[in-house]
Residue, then its C-alpha position, 0 to 999 in steps of 0.5 A: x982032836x980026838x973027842x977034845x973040844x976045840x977051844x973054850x967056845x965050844x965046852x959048857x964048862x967053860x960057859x958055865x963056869x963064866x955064868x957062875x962067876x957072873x950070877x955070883x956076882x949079881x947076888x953079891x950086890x944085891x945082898x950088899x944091902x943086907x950085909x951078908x955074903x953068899x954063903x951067909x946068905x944060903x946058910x941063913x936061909x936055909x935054916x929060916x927054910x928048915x926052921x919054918x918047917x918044923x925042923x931045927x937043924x944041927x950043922x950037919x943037917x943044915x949042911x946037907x941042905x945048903x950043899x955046903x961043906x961042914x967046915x964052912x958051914x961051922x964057920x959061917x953059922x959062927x958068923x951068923x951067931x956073932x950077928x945076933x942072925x942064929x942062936x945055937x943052942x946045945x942039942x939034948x940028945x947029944x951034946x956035942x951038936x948044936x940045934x940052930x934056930x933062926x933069930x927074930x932078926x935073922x927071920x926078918x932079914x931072911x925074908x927081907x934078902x930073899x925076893x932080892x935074890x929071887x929077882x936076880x934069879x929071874x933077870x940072870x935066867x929068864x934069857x935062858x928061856x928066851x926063843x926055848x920055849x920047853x926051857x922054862x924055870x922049873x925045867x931049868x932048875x931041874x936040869x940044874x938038879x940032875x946035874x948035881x945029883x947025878x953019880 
């Protein structure tokens, strides 16, 4: 077939995309309790993340860290706002960007929502290392991370 995969069982996209799909799944349930979305979810955690750093991000900061795009991020951060989760504040050097600070709350559910996602992370990929030994979680995550920032 020309360098064509023969059919969706052999293409690691194809499997990828079901693995997604089901992850996507699992951290929807487990954030269900907390009521937030996935993308709340990461946006949340990443500014308690670059909060707790030292850092109050402005949406595009915070954007780049979570790889979400600026659209979403404005839409969800409101989101959060409205939830009493993050306070925007008017940044002093320009003030068409808001600074975000994480809330006492969002703090709390932050760390409250965290190990829940991390426990699904665990159950989801620990099969994936199962009869792999050389495939543990970090190099798992670092084959995750080369193929995201591969050109």
């Amino acid at each position: 077939m020309d360098g064509l995969v023969e059919g969706p069982a052999n293409s690691p996209g194809f499997w990828l995309w079901h693995a997604t799909l089901r992850w996507q799944r699992e951290v929807a349930a487990a954030l269900a309790p907390y009521d937030l979305t996935h993308p709340q979810f990461v946006l949340l955690s990443c500014a308690w993340w670059l909060n707790e750093q030292g850092a109050t991000p402005n949406q595009q900061e915070l954007s780049a860290q979570a790889g979400t795009d600026v659209r979403t991020t404005s839409q969800v951060v409101r989101k959060l706002e409205a939830k009493g989760l993050l306070d925007r504040t008017t940044d002093p050097d320009d003030t068409r960007a808001r600074r975000l600070r994480i809330t006492p709350r969002g703090t709390a559910l932050a760390r409250a929502a965290i190990p829940a996602v991390e426990a699904v992370d665990h159950t989801f990929f620990t099969p994936a290392a199962h009869g792999s030994p050389s495939l543990t979680p970090d190099a798992l995550s670092h084959l995750l991370r080369r193929l995201t920032e591969a050109p």
